[in-house]
C-alpha positions in Angstrom: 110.5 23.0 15.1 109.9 26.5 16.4 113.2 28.5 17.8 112.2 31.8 20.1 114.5 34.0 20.7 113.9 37.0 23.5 115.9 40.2 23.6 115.5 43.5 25.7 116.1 43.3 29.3 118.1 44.8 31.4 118.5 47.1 34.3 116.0 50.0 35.3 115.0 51.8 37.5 111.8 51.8 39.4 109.3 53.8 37.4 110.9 53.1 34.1 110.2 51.1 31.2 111.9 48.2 28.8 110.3 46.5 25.6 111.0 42.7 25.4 111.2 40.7 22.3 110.8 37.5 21.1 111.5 36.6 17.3 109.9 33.7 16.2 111.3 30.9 13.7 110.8 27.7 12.5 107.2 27.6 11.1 103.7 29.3 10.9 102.1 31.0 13.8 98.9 31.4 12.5 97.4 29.0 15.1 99.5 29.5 17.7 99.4 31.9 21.2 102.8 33.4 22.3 103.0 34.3 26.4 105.5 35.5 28.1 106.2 34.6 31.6 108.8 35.1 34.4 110.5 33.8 37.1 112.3 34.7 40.3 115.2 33.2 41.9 113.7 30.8 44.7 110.0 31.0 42.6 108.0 29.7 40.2 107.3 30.2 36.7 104.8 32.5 36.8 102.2 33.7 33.6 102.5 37.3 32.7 100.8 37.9 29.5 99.6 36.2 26.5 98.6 36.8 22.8 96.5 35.0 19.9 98.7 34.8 16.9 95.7 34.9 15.0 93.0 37.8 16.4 95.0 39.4 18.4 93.5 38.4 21.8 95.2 39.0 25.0 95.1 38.1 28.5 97.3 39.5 31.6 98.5 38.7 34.8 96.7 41.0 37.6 100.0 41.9 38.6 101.0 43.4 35.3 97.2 44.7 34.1 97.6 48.3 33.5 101.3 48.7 33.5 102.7 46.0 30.7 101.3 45.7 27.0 101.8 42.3 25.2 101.5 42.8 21.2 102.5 41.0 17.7 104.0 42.1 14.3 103.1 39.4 11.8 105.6 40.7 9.3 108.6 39.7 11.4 107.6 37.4 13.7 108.2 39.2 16.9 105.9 39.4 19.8 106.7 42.7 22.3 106.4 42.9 26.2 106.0 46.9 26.2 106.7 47.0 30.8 106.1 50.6 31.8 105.8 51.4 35.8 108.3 48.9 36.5 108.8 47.9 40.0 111.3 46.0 42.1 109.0 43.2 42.5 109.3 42.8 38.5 112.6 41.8 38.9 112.7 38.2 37.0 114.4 35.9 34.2 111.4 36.9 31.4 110.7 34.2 28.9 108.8 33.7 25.9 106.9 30.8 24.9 104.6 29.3 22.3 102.0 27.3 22.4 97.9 25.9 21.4 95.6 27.9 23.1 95.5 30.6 26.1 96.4 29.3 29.2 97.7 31.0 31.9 99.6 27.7 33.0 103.4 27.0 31.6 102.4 23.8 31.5 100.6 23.8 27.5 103.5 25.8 26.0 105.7 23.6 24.0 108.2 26.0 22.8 110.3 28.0 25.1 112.9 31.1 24.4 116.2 30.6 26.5 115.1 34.0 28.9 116.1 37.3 28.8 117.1 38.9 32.7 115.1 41.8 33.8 116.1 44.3 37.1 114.2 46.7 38.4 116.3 49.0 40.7 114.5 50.8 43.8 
């Protein structure tokens, strides 16, 4: 069983920055990609960014690609959302999630965090 736990958000406002975490648990990540996601009120789950557990690749949303920096600290377990530029449009419920391989997709991710609120301000 894997538990993911996300931490961070808040309110900002536009042009500012917040770092989201997730702290993994439960077993061994070394095979293992960890995305983060979002969603809206009235939208859809939508990718944001995701990481390999094990070599460190990453791939990003276009809407994000520039502005937010997905990463991963072995030693504890954590992946980080580093969301600089922020803008109102990033307003969203962020989640974390684990999973097999990179997909873009919520669909492969079998472990989910319970969501962490982010508001961006204009």
């Amino acid at each position: 069983q894997v538990q993911l736990v996300e931490s961070g958000g808040g309110l900002v406002q536009a042009g500012g920055s917040l770092r989201l975490s997730c702290a993994a648990s439960g077993r061994t990540f070394s095979s293992y990609v960890m995305g983060w996601f979002r969603q809206a009120p009235g939208k859809e789950r939508e990718f944001v960014a995701v990481i390999s557990w094990s070599d460190d690749r990453t791939h990003y949303a276009d809407s994000v690609k520039g502005r937010f920096t997905i990463s991963r600290d072995k030693a504890k377990n954590t992946v980080y959302l580093q969301m600089n530029s922020l803008k109102p449009e990033d307003t969203a419920v962020y989640f974390c999630a684990a999973g097999g391989a990179i997909a873009t997709s919520p669909l492969p991710y079998g472990y989910w965090g319970q969501g962490t609120q982010v508001t961006v301000a204009s």
